[in-house]
N, C-alpha and C positions, 0 to 999 in steps of 0.2 A: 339778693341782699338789698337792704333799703336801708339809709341814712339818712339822717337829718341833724341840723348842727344852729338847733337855735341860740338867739346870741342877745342877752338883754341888757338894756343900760340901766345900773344900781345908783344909787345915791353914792354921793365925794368920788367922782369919776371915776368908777370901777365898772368892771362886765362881768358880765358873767357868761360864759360858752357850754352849753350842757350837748353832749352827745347821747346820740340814741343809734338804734343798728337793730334789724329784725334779719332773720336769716333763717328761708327756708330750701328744706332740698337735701338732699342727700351729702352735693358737696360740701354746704356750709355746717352740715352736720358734721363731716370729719375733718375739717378745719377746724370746729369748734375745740376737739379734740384732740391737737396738736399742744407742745408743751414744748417750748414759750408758746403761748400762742400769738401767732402774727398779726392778727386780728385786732386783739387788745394790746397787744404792744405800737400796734401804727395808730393806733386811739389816744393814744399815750403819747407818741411822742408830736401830732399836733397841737396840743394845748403846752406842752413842752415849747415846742419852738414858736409859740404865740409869745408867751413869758417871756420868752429869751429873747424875744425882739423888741418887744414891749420894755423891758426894762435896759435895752442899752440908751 
């Protein structure tokens, strides 16, 4: 699995964090196929806990 999490500075001080993920292989294949998947749920909850820190 490969990641990458670029991160860009917008106009009136905002960001922007865009995630990407390529996954090859047989495990990532049946990972992929899990429900919740873990995968997109810990994808989710880093830009969650950006927010959440960002606006206390």
């Amino acid at each position: 699995m490969l990641h990458a999490w670029p991160v860009e500075d917008l106009p009136g001080g905002r960001v922007r964090v865009l995630t990407q993920e390529t996954r090859i292989g047989q495990p990532a294949a049946a990972l992929a196929q899990e429900r919740p998947n873990p995968m997109l749920d810990g994808h989710q909850a880093w830009p969650d806990g950006l927010v959440g820190t960002a606006s206390k």
